[in-house]
C-alpha positions as CSV (number, residue, x, y, z in Angstrom):
1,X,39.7,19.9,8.8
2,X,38.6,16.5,9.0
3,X,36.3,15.0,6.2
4,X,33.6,13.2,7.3
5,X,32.9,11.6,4.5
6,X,35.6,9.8,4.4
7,X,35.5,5.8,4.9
8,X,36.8,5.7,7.8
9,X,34.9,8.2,9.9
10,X,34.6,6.8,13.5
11,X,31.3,7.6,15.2
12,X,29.5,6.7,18.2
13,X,26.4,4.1,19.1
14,X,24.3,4.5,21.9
15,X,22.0,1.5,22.4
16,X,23.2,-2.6,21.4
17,X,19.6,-3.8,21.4
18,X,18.9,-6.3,18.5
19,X,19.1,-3.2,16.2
20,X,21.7,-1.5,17.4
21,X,24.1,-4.8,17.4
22,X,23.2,-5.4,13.9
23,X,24.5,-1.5,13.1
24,X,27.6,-1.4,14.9
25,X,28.4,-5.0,13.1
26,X,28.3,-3.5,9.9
27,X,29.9,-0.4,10.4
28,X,33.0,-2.1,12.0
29,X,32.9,-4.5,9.0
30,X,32.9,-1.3,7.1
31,X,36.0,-0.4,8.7
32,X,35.0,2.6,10.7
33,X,36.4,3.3,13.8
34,X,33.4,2.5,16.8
35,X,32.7,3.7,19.7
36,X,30.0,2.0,21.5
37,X,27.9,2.3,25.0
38,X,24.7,0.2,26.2
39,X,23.0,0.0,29.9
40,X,23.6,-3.2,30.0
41,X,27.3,-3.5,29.8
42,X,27.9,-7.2,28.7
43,X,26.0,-6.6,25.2
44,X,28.9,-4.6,24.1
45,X,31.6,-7.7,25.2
46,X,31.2,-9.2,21.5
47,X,31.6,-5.7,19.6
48,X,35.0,-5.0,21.7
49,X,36.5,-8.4,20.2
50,X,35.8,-6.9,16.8
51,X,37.7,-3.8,17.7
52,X,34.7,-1.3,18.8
53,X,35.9,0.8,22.2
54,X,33.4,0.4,24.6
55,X,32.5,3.7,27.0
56,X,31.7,3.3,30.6
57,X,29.3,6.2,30.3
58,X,26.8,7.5,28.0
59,X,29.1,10.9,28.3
60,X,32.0,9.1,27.9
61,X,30.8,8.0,24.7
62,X,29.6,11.1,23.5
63,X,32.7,12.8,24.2
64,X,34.4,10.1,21.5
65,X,32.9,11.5,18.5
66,X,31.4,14.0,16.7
67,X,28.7,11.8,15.0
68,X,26.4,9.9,17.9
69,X,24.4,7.4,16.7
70,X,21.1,6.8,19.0
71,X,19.6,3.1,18.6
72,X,17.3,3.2,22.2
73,X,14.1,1.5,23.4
74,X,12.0,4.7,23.1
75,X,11.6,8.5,23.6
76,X,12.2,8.4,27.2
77,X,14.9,6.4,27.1
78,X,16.6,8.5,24.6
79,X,16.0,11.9,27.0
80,X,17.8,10.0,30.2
81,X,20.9,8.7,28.5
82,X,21.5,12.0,27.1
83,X,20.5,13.8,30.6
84,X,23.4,15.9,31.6
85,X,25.4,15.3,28.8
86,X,27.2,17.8,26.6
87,X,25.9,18.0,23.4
88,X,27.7,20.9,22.1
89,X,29.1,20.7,18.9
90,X,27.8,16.9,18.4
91,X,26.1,15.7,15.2
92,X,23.2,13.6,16.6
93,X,21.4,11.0,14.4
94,X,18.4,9.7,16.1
95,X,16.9,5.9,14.5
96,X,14.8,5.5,18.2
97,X,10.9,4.9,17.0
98,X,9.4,7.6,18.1
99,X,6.2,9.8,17.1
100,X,6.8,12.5,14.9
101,X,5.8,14.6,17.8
102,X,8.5,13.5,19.8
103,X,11.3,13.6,17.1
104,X,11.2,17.5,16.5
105,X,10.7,17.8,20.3
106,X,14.3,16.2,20.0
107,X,15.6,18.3,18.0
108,X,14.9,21.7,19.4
109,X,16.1,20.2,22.5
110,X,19.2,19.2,20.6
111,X,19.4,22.8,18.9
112,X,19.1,24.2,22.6
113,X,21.9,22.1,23.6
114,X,24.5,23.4,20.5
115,X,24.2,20.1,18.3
116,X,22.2,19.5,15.3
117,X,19.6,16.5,14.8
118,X,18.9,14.2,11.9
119,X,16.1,11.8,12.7
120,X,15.6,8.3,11.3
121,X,12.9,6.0,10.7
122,X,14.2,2.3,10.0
123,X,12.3,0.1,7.6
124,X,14.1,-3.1,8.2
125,X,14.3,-6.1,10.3
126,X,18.0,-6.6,11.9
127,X,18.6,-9.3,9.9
128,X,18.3,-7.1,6.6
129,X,20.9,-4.8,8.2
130,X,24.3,-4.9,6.6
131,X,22.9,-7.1,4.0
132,X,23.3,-5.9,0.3
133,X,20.2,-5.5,-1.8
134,X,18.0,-6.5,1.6
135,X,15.3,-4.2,0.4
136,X,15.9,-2.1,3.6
137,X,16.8,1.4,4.2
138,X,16.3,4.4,6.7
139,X,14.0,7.3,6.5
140,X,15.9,10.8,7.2
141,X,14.7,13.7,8.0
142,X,15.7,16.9,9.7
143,X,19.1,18.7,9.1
144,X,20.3,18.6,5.1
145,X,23.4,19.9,6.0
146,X,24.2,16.9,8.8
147,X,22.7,14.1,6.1
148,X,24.9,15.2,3.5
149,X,28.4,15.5,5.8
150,X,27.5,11.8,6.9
151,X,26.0,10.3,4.4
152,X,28.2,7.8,3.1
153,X,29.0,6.4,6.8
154,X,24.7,6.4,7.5
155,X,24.6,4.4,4.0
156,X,26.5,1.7,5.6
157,X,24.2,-0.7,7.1
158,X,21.5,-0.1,4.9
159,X,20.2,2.5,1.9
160,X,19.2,5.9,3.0
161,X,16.2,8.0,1.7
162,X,16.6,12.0,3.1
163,X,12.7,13.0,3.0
164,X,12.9,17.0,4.3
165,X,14.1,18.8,6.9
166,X,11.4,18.6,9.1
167,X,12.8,16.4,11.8
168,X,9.1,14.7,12.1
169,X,8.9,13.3,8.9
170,X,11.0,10.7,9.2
171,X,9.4,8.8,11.5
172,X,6.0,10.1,10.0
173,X,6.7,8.3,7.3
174,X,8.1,4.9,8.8
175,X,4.3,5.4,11.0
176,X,2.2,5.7,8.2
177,X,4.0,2.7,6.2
178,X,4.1,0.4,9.8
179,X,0.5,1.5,9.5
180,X,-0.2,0.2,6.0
181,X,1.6,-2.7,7.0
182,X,-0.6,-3.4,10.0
183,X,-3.9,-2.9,8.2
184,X,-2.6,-5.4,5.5
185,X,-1.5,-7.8,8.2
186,X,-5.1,-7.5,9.5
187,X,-6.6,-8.4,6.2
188,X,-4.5,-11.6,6.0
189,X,-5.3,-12.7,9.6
190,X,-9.1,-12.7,8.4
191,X,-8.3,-14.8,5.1
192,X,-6.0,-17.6,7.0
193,X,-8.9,-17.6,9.9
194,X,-11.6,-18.5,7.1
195,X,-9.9,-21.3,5.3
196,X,-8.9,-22.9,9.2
197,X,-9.9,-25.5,9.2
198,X,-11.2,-26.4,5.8
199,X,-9.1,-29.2,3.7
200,X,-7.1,-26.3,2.3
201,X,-3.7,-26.1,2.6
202,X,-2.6,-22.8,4.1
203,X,0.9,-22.9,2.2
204,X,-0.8,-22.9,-1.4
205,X,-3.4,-20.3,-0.3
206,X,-0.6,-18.3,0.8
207,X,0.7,-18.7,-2.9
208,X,-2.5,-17.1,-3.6
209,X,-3.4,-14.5,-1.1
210,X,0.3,-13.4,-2.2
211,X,-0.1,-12.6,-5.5
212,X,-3.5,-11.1,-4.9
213,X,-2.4,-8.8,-2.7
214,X,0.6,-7.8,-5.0
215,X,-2.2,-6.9,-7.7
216,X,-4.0,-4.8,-5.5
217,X,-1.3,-3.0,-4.5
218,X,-1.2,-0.5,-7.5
219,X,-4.5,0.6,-6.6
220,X,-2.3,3.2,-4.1
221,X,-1.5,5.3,-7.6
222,X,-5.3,6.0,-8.0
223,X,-5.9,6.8,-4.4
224,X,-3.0,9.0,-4.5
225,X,-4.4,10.8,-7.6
226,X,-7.8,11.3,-6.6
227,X,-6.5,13.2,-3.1
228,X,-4.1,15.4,-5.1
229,X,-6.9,16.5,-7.7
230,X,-9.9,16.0,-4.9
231,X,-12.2,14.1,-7.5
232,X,-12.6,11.0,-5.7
233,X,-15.0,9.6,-8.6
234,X,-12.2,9.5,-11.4
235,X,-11.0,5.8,-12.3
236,X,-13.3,4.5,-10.0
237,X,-13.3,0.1,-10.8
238,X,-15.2,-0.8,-7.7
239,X,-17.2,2.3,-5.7
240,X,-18.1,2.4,-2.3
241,X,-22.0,2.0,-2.9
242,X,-20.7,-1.4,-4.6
243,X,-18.5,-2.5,-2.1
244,X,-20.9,-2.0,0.4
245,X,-23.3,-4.2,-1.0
246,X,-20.5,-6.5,-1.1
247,X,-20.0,-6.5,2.5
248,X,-22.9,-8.5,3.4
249,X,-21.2,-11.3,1.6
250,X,-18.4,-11.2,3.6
251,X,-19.8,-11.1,7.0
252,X,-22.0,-13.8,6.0
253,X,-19.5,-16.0,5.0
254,X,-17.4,-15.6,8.1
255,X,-20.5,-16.3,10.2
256,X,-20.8,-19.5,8.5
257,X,-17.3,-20.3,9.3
258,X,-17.3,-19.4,12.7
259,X,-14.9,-16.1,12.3
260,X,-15.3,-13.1,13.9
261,X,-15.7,-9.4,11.6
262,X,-14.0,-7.5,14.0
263,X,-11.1,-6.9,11.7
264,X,-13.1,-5.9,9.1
265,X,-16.2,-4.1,10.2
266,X,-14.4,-0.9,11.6
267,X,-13.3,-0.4,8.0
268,X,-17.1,-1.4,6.7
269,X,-18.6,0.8,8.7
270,X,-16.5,3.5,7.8
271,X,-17.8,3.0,4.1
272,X,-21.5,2.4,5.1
273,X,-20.7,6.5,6.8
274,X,-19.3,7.8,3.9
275,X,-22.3,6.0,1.2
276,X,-24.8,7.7,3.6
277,X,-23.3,11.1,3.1
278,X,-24.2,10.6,-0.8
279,X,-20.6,9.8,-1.5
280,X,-21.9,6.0,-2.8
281,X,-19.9,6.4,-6.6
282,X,-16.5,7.2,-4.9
283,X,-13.3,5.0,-4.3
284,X,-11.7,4.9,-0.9
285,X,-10.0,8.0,-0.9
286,X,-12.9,9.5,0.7
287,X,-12.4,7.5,4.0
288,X,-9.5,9.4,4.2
289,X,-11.5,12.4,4.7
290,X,-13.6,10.7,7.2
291,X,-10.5,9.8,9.3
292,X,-9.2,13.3,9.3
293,X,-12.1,15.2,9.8
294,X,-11.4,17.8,13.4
């Protein structure tokens, strides 16, 4: 029997976009045996010089391995490059973004075809791939069995974190955290657009806005408390009724300096909702509510 979690288990990459280039480079630093397909054909020319075998078909690929690694542009892309292809047998890891939605639609159609299904959600930047101690790693979720049987090789590029085995949590999780990240990004775009202009540096408010938003972060524990207990009152600093008030304040202030609100008052009017419904000495976990209301 062969062992697949030994260090040199050769698998297969579909997909040398700026992702998927970054993963076959460090697996075949790794030493592991590579087998490697992409649409456009001259992407793969630098990976052969390292050693990778480059397929003239998606099949062909496929065929190569047991474990297929699937780095595409999108859902649909991932359903025509495996059209027609036999699956059987295959151990299919999936790190295409995709909804969860879409990644146990995968699956089942993977299970359909005789293969199993792991899917991934990457939290890194290419760069950060192959990179000790980047701070990246890959969500996995779906078959246990399949994570552990590859886990070393998938721990290659970057750390893994296994998070169930439904196949939808994965990228569930790399959503809601891409999500976060936007709202945040959001946030910051508002602060730099009030200072433009005025004689303050941008590089030491960033020094600031930095470590503000480092000290806020913790306030996640509370939220997460107050949803698992449903008393949204407990450990309350700032409530809603207060940060209402507040609000004014900062629509003022980016009238005066020529900003617009509309990054901010979707979220404000969310809170002015949730006061009205006599919910004033909460914290924000009951917006949460509000946005998953049916």
């Amino acid at each position: 029997m062969t062992d697949y979690s030994a260090q040199s288990t050769s698998l297969t990459l579909l997909g040398l976009g700026a992702m998927g280039t970054a993963l076959a480079h460090a697996w075949l630093a790794a030493g592991h045996p590579l087998t490697v397909w992409n649409r456009t054909a001259a992407r793969a020319e630098p990976l052969a010089a390292r050693g990778a075998s480059v397929a003239a078909t998606a099949a062909e690929a496929v065929a190569a391995n047991r474990l297929v690694v699937l780095c595409l542009l999108d859902d649909d892309s991932v359903g025509e490059t495996l059209d027609g292809v036999d699956l059987t047998g295959k151990d299919v890891v999936n790190l295409t973004t995709g909804t969860p939605g879409q990644s146990r639609a995968l699956a089942q159609r993977a299970a359909d075809r005789g293969a199993r299904l792991l899917d991934g959600g990457i939290m890194a930047v290419p760069p950060m791939i192959g990179v000790a101690n980047s701070g990246g790693y890959v969500f996995y979720s779906g078959s246990r069995s399949l994570f552990d049987t590859h886990s070393r090789v998938l721990a290659v590029p970057t750390a893994t974190r296994y998070v169930g085995e439904d196949p939808g949590h994965a990228a569930l999780y790399d959503v809601a955290l891409l999500s976060a990240m936007t709202g945040m990004f959001a946030g910051v775009s508002h602060a730099f657009a009030l200072i433009r202009g005025e004689d303050i540096p941008p590089k030491d408010f960033a020094h600031l806005l930095a470590g503000w938003l480092t000290a806020m972060a913790s306030s996640v524990y509370g939220m997460a408390g107050q949803l698992e207990s449903g008393d949204y009152t407990t450990g309350v600093a700032s409530n809603l009724a207060m940060q209402v008030a507040g609000s004014a304040t900062l629509l003022r202030t980016a009238e005066e300096q020529g900003v617009s609100p509309e990054l901010l008052s979707p979220y404000m009017a969310l809170m002015e909702r949730r006061v009205a419904e006599g919910h004033g000495d909460e914290g924000g976990a009951g917006i949460v509510d509000l946005l998953t209301r049916r």
